[in-house]
C-alpha positions as CSV (number, residue, x, y, z in Angstrom):
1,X,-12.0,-61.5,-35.7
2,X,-9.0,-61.1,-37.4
3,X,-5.7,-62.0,-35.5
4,X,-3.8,-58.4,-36.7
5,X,-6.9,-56.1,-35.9
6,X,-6.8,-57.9,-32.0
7,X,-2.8,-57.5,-31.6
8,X,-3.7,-53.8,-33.2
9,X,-6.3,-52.9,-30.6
10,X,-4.4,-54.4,-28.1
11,X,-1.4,-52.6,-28.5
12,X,-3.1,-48.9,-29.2
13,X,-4.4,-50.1,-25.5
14,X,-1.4,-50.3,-24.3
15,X,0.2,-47.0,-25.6
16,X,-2.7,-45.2,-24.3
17,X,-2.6,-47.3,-20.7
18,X,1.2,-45.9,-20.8
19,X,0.7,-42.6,-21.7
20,X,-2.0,-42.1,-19.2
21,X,0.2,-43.6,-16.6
22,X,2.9,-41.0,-17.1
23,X,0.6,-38.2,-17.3
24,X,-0.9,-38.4,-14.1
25,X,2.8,-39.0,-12.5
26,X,3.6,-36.1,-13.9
27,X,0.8,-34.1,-12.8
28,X,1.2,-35.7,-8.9
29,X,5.0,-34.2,-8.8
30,X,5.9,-32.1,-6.4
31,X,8.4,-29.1,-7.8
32,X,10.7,-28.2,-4.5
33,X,9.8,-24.5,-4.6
34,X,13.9,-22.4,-5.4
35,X,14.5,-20.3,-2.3
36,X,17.5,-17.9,-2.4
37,X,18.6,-15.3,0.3
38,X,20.4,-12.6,-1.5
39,X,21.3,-9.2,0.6
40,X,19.4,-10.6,3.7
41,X,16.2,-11.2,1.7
42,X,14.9,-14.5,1.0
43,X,12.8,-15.2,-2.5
44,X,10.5,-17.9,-3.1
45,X,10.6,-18.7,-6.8
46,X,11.7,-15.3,-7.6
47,X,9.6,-13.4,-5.2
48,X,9.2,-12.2,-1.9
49,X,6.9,-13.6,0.1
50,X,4.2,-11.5,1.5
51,X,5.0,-9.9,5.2
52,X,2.8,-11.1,7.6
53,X,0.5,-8.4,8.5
54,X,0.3,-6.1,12.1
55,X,-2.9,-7.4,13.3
56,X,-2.7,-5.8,17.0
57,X,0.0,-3.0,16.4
58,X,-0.8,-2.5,20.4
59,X,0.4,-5.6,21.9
60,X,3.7,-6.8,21.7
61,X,2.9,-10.5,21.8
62,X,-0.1,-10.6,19.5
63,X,-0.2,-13.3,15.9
64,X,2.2,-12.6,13.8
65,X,4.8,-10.5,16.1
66,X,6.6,-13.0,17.7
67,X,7.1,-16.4,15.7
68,X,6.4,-19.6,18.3
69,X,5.9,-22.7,16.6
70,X,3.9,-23.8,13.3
71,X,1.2,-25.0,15.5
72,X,0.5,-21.4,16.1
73,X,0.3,-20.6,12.5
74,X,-1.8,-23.4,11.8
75,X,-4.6,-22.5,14.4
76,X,-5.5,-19.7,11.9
77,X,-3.7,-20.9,8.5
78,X,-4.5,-24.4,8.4
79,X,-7.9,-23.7,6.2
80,X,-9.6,-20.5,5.6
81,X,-11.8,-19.3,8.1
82,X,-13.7,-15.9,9.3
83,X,-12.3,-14.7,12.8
84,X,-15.0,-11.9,13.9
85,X,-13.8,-8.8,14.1
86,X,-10.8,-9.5,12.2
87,X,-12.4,-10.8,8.5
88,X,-11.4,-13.7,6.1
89,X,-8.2,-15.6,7.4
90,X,-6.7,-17.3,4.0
91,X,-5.4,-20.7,4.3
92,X,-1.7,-21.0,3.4
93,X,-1.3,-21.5,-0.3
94,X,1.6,-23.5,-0.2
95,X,2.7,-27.2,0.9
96,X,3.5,-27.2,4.9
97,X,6.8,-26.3,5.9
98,X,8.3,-26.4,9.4
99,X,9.0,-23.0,10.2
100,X,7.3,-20.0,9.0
101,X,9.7,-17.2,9.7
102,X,12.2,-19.0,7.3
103,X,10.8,-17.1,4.4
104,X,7.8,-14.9,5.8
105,X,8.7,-11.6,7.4
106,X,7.1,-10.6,11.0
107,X,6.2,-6.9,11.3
108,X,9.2,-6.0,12.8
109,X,11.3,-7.2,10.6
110,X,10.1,-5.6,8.0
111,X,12.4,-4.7,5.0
C-alpha cells in the first residue's frame, strides 16, 4: 500500500480519536447550576424552585414541614416510588446537594 494513503488514514484516525475524546468530555461536564437570592427569594438558574407540598396540613411535624436532614428527603426522593395513599413520589431531578431547604421552600414558608 502506498506510504501517503497509510500516514493519510492514520492521521484522519487520529482527528476523529480526538474529536471523540473531547466530545464525550464535554458531554460528562457538570454545569454548577447559578443560584441567586434576590428580595429573600432564591432562583435556581432563573427560577424558583417548586415549594414542597403540604402533605399532612394536620400535623405539625409531618414530610416536608420541618426540614431535618437530607437523609429524610432521600427516604422518599432518592428514586421515584408509589407511597399508598399518597401516589407517585418523583425522584429529585437534580444532582444531590446537602441541604434541601437552601433553595426549596417548606409550607410555611411559603412566599
Amino acid at each position: 500500500m502506498n506510504k501517503t494513503i497509510v500516514y493519510s488514514l492514520v492521521a484522519v484516525a487520529g482527528i476523529m480519536l480526538a474529536i471523540i475524546t473531547f466530545t464525550i468530555q464535554d458531554f460528562n461536564k457538570t454545569t454548577e447550576p447559578d443560584i441567586v437570592k434576590k428580595d429573600g427569594v432564591i432562583y435556581v438558574d432563573g427560577q424558583i424552585p417548586p415549594q414542597l407540598s403540604d402533605l399532612f396540613p394536620d400535623q405539625e411535624d409531618g414530610p416536608h414541614q420541618k426540614y431535618v436532614d437530607e437523609k429524610s428527603c432521600l427516604k422518599c426522593h432518592n428514586q421515584e416510588m408509589t407511597i399508598p395513599g399518597m401516589g407517585l413520589v418523583s425522584k429529585i431531578s437534580h444532582e444531590f446537594r446537602s441541604d434541601c431547604v437552601s433553595c426549596h421552600l417548606l409550607p410555611s414558608k411559603a412566599i
